[in-house]
N, C-alpha and C positions, 0 to 999 in steps of 0.2 A: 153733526150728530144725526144718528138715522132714524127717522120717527118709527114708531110701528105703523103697520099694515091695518087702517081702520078696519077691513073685514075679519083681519083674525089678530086683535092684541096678544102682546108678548106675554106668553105664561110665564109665571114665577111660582115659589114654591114656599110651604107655610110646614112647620114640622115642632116638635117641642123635643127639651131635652130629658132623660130618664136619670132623675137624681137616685136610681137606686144603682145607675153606672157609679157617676161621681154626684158627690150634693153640690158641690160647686163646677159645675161642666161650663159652665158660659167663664167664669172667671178663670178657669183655668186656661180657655183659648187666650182670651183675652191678655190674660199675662205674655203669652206664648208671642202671641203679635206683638204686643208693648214692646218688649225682650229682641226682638227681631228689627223692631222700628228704631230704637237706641244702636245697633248694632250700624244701622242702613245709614244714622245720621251721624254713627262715628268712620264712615266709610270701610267699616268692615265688610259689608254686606251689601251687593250687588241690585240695585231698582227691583231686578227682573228676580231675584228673590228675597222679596218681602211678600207673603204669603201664608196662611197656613189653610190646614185641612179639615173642614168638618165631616165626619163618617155619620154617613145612614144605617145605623147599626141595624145589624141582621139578628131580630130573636131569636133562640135558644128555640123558644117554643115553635116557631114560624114552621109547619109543614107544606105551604103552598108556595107559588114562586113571589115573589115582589109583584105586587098590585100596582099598575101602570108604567111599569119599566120600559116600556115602548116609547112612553113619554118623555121621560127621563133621558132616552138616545136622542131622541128630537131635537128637544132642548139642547144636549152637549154636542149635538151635528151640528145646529145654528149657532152655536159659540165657537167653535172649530172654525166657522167658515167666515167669522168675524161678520157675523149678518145681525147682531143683536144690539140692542143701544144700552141695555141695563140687566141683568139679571138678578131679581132679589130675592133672598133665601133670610124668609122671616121665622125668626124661633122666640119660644117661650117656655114659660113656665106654669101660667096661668098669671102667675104675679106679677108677671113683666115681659116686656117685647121688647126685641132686636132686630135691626133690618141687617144682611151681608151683602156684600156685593160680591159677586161669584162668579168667575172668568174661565172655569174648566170644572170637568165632571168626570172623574176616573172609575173606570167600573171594576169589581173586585179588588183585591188586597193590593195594596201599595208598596212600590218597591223599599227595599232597603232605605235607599239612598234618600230618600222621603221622610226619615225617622225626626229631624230636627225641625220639620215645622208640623209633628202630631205633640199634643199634648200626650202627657208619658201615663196617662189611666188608660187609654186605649190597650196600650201593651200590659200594664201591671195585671186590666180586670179580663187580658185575654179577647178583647172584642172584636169580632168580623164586622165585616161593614158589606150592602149590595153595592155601597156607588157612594163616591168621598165629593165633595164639594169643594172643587180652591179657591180659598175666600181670601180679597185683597184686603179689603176693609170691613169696621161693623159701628154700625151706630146704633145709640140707647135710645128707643123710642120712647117706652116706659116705662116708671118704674114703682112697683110692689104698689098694682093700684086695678085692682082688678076690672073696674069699672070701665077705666082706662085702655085696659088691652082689647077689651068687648068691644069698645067705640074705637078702637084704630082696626081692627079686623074686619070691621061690619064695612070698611071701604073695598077690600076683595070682594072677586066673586068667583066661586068655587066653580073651576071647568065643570068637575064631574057631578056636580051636583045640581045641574041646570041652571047652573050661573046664580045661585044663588049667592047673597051674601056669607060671607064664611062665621060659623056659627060656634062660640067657645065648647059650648052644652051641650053635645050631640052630635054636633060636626064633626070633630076631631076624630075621624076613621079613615083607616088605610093611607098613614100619612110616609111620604109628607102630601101634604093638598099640592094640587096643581091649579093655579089661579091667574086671573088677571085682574089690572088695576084700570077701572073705567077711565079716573081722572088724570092719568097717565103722568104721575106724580113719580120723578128722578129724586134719587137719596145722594148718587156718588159723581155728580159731577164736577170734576177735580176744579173747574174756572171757580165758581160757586163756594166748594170746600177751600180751595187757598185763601182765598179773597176772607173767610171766615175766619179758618185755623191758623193761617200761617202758613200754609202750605205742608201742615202736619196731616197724619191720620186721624177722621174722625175720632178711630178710639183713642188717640193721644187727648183730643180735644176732651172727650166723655169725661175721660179719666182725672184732667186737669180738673176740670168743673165738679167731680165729685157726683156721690150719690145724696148726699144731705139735700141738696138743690130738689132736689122732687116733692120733700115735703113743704119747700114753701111756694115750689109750683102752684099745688094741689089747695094749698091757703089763699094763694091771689085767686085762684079759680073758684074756689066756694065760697070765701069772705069779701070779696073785693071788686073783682070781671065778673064772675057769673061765668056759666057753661058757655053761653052763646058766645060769646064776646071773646074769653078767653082762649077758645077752641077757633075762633075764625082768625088767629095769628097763625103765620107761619111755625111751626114745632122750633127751632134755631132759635126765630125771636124771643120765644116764653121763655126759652134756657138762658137766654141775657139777660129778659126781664128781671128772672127770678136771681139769678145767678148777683146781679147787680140791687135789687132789694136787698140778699139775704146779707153784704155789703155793709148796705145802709143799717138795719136790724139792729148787726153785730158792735157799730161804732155808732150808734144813734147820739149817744150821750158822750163822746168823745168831742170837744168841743177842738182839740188841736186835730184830730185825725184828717189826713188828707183823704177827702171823698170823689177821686181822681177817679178811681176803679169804677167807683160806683158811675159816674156818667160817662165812663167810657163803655160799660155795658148797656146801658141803655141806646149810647150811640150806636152800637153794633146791633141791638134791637131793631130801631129806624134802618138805617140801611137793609138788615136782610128784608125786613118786611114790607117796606116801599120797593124796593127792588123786585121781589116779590111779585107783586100786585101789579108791575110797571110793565116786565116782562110778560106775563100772561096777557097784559090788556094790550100790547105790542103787536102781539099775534096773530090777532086781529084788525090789525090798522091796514090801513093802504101801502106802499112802498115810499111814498112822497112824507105819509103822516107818521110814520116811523122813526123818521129824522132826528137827528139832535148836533148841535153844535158841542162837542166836549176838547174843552182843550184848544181849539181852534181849528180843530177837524171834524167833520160832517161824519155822522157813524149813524150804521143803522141798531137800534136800541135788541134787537131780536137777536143780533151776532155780535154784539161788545158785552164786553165784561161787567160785571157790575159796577155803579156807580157809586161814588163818595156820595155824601151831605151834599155838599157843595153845586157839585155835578146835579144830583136830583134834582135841585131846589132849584137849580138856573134852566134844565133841561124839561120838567114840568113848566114851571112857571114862565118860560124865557122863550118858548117853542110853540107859537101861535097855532100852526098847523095841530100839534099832538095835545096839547092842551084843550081844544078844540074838540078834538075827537077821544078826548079819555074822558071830558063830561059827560059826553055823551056815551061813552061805552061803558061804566062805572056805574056801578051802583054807591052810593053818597059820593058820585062825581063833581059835584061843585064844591066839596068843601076838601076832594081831593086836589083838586086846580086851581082852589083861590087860598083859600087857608093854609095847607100843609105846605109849601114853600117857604113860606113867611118862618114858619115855626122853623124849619128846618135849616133857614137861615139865620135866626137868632141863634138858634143852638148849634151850630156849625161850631165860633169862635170859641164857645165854652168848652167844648170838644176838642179842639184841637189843643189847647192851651192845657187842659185837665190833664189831658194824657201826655203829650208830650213838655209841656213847660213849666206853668202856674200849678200853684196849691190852687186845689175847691174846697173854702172852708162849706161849713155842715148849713150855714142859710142856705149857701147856692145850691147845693145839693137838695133841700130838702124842698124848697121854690120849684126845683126843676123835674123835682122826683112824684112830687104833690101834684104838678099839672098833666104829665105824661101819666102816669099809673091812674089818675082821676081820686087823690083822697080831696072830697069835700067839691068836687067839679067834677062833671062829665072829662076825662079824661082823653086823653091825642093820642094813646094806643084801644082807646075802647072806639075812636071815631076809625082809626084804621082799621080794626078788625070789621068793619060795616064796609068797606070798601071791596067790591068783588068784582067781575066783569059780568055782567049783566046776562040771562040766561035767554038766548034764544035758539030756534027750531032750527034742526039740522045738526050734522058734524061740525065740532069746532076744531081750529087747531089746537093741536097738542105744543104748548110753549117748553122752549130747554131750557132747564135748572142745573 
């Protein structure tokens, strides 16, 4: 993967949809991909077109040219010349945000032949467009949470606006923004997304999990984690957290229900978010301290895939050199090297057993669910969220996700 150029980060772009086009403009792409992704995995449809288009609609009113279209060639030059590692084309609503991953930028009207990956309001409401976006994938960052979009936006920083952070309230001029991302945070890399999805599309995954799942996000994070705590998980983790609570919730009182889902979400929690944390503090290490034994092959942790339970718990724990140097580079690094192994080895068996073999009656589950989420204990996703790579002076590397 090609990092960015520390002197000049990759711009990306921040834009909102106009519901007096359509009121449902995000969902109707979203069908359109869905639609396209079913097609692709009954092998009707070809890799190389799974795809749709989002248009920068041209107003009506607009009498001056497109405000930074210069920008916008820039950008679709260094995708042309395959020079770019990510391109993220983030939209909203206000109520909620979406990241795209965007692979080409076509300027004026779209051919013909183009018609079956535009959603059909484009044509019905007549819309021109300056420059279409072809977006592979799109992930829910958040949803119908206003507070929420303010707090994932305030991590851009607006080229044009002297790098400031990008601002809901008065920002939102001459869009779409052309931005960068300091912490140099990857949405769509496919090792990452298989290893999660299934080797589906994010928005297959979105879709599966539902939108219900945000309101009890939003309840672990004010009744439960707290802001701090809840927000310093990976975004993917919270969506298993929650996704595997909302699970438990619904069959609490089901004393036959198998609570299989329920810990295999949270096992998918542990994985992205130790992985997570693993990989960035990797980045940092030496080439010697990078090491790990998986499998019975030596791999450097920066360039393999993410790791199972298993793998984590024996590759922390079991890897004198890198355990060594992740106390020290961590922040609550001794209880990331001596504690979270352990746990992660306990729960390993229950995991593997839950989802592929054994019923989880509602004790195990509610044992296992009580100590991870922390009800009545300090909790092993509230000690993970404290777990960071320690901030010091200078350029750091940028880790791949």
């Amino acid at each position: 993967m090609i990092a960015p150029s520390p002197a000049r980060p990759e711009r990306h772009f921040v834009s909102v949809w106009n519901p007096s086009y359509a009121d449902d403009a995000m969902e109707q792409h979203l069908e359109l991909l869905l639609s396209l992704a079913r097609e692709h995995d009954a092998k009707r449809l070809a890799a190389d077109d799974l795809y749709i288009w989002w248009g920068k609609v041209r107003s009506p009113n607009r009498q001056t040219a497109q405000v930074h279209l210069d920008d916008a060639k820039s950008v679709a030059a260094e995708l042309d010349a395959g020079a770019r590692t990510e391109t993220q084309l983030y939209l909203t609503d206000y109520r909620s945000l979406y990241v795209a991953d965007v692979d080409a930028i076509h300027f004026g009207e779209l051919p013909e032949s183009e018609g079956s990956h535009v959603p059909g309001y484009y044509r019905r409401e007549k819309l021109s467009a300056d420059y279409w976006f072809r977006v592979l994938d799109v992930r829910r960052l958040v949803t119908d949470d206003l507070n929420g979009v303010i707090r994932e936006l305030k991590a851009l920083r607006n080229v044009h606006y002297s790098d400031k952070p990008v601002s809901l309230y008065g920002g939102m001029v001459d869009l779409p923004l052309f931005v960068t991302r300091p912490d140099g945070r990857r949405f769509f890399d496919e090792e990452e997304r298989d290893a999660i999805t299934g080797e589906r599309l994010w928005a297959e995954f979105d879709a599966e999990v539902g939108t219900g799942v945000a309101a009890i996000e939003r309840d672990l994070r004010d009744n439960l984690f707290g802001e701090r705590a809840w927000l310093g998980l990976e975004m993917t983790a919270r969506t298993f957290i929650a996704t595997g609570e909302g699970v438990f919730r619904a069959h609490r009182a089901d004393n036959g229900f198998d609570f299989g889902q329920v810990i295999g979400s949270f096992a998918k929690a542990l994985e992205v978010q130790v992985n997570t944390v693993l990989r960035a503090a990797s980045a940092g290490l030496s080439a010697q301290e990078r090491l790990a034994n998986i499998g019975g092959r030596t791999v450097d942790l920066t360039e393999f895939r993410p790791l199972t339970l298993g793998e984590l718990a024996s590759a922390i724990g079991g890897e004198r050199a890198l355990n060594d140097a992740l106390r020290g580079r961590l922040d609550n690094g001794a209880w990331f090297t001596s504690s979270l192994p352990a746990i992660l080895d306990d729960f390993r068996p229950l995991r593997n057993e839950g989802t592929h073999v054994a019923r989880v009656d509602r004790a195990t589950a509610t044992r296992w669910r009580d100590r991870l989420l922390g009800v009545g204990c300090t909790g092993d996703f509230v000690e993970l969220s404290r777990v960071r790579v320690k901030q010091v002076n200078g350029p750091q590397p940028v880790p791949r996700r």
